[in-house]
C-alpha positions in Angstrom: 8.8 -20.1 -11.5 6.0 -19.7 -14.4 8.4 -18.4 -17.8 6.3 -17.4 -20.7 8.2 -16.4 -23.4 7.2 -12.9 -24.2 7.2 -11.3 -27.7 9.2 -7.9 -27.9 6.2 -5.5 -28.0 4.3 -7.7 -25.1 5.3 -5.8 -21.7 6.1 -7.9 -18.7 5.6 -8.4 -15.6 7.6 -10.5 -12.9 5.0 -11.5 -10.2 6.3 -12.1 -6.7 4.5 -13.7 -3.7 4.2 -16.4 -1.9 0.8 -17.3 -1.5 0.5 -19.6 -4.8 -2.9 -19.2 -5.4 -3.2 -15.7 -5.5 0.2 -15.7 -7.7 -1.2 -18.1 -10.1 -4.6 -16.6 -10.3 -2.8 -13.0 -11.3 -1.0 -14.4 -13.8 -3.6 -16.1 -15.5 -5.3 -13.1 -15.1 -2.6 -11.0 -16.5 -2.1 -13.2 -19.4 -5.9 -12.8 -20.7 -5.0 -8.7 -20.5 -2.0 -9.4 -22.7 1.0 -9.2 -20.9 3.9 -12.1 -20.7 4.0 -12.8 -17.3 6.3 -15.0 -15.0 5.8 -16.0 -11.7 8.6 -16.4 -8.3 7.3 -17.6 -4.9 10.6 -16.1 -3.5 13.9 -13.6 -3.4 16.1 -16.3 -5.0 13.1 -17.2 -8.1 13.0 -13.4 -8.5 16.1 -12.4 -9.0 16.4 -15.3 -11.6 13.5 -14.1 -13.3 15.2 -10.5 -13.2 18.3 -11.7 -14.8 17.0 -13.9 -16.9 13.6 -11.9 -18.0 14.7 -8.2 -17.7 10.9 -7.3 -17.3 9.0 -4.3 -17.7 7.5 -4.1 -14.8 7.8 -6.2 -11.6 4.8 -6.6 -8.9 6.3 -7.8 -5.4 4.7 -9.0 -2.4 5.9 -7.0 1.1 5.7 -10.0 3.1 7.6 -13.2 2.2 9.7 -16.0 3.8 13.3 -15.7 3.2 13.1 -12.1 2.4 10.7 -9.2 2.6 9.9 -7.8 -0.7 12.1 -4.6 0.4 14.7 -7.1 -0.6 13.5 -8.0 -3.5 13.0 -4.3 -4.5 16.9 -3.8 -3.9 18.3 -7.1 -5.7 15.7 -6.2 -8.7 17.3 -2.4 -9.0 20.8 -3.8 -9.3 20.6 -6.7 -11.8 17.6 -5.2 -13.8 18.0 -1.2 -13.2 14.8 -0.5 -16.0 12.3 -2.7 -14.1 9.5 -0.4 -12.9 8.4 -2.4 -9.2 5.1 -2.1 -7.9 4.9 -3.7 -3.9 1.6 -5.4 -2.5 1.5 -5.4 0.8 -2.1 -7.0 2.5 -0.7 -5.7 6.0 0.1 -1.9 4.2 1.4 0.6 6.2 2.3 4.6 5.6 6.0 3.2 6.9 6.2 0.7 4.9 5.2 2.4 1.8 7.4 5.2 2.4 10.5 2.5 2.7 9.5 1.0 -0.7 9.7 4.2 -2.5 12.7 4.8 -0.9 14.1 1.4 -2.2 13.0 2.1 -5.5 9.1 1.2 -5.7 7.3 3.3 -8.0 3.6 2.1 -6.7 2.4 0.6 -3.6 -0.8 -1.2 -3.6 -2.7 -2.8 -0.5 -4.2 -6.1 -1.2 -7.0 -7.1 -1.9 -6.4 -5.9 -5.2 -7.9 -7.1 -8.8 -5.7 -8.0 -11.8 -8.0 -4.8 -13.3 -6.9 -2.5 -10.7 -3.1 -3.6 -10.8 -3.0 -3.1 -14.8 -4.6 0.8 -14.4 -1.5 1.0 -11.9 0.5 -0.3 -14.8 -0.7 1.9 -17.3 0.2 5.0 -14.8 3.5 4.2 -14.7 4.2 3.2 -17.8 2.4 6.7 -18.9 4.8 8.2 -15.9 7.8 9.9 -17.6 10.6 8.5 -14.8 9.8 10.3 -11.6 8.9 8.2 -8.6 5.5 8.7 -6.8 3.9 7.7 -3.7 0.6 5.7 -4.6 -2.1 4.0 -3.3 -3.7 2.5 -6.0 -6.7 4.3 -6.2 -6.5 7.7 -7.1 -3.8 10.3 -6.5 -4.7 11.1 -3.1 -1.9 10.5 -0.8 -3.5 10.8 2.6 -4.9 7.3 3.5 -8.8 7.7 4.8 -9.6 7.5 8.9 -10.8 4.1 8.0 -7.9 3.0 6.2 -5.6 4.4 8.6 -7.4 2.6 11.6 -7.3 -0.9 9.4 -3.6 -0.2 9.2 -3.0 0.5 12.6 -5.4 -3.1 13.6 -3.4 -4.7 11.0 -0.3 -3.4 12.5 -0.8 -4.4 16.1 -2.4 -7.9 15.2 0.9 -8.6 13.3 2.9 -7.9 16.8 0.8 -10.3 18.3 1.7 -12.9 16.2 -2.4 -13.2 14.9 -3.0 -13.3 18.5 -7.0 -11.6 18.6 -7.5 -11.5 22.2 -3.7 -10.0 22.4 -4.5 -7.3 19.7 -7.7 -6.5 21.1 -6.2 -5.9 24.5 -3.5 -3.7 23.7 -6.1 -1.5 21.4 -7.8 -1.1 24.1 -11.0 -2.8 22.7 -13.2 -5.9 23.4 -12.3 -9.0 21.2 -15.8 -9.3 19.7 -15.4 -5.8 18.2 -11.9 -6.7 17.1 -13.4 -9.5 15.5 -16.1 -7.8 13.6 -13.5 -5.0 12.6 -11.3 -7.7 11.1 -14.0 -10.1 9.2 -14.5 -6.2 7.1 -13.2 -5.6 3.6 -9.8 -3.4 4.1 -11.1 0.4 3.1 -9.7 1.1 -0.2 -8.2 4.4 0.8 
């Protein structure tokens, strides 16, 4: 856990994941665009942070150890009810996004994603004047693209298969070396 001490017009962001390098890189990132940020590589850090911190806005990884960021989502709402969440999911599903709102996300954002493109999804919801919506951090469209919904469903079936390429490729029905080449591509951005 990364505390900055924030000044009261500096918003803030609580940032969530447990890969450490791509948490510390955001946050240094964030902290050049001006916002206080602190960091939690877990459910336990976070909800420290949301006691603790109250922040404006919190950004929160889908997939963690020791609790999914669905979890996080839920423990955030109840000890810091003004927090506006934003999940990051690199394994992003229509499911999965649809659960998060539910939960109380007010963005979903599929990784990749660049400390540039998270702050113009912070600036949308902080323009937003309290209703949820569905997102995908790109535009308003809410229908994901062929492409993107064939990356998802890869993504998807690789996960059952514990990473497992010749698994995957099998139950897609494709050769490995295609599965291969399909999964060494950028994720389509919508």
């Amino acid at each position: 856990m990364t505390p900055v001490a924030p000044s009261s017009s500096t918003p803030t962001i609580l940032l969530v994941d447990d890969d450490e390098t791509f948490r510390e890189r955001m946050a240094r990132a964030l902290r050049e665009r001006g916002f206080g940020v602190v960091t939690a590589p877990d459910k336990r850090a976070a909800l420290a942070c949301g006691v603790d911190v109250s922040p404006d806005f919190a950004v929160v990884d889908m997939r963690m150890p020791g609790g999914t960021g669905q979890v996080v989502i839920e423990g955030l709402a109840a000890v810091s009810p003004h927090t506006k969440v934003v999940v990051l999911s690199g394994y992003g599903s229509i499911a999965s996004a649809v659960e998060a709102i539910h939960k109380g996300a007010r963005d979903y954002l599929s990784k990749p994603i660049d400390a540039d493109q998270l702050v113009a999804a912070l600036e949308r919801l902080d323009g937003e004047s309290g209703t949820t919506r569905e997102g995908h951090g790109a535009g308003t469209d809410t229908t994901p693209s062929l492409a993107r919904a064939e990356w998802e469903h890869i993504q998807r079936v690789l996960l059952d298969c514990g990473g497992n390429v010749s698994e995957a490729a099998r139950r897609l029905g494709i050769a490995r070396r295609t599965l291969q080449l399909k999964l060494k591509k950028d994720p389509p951005r919508v």
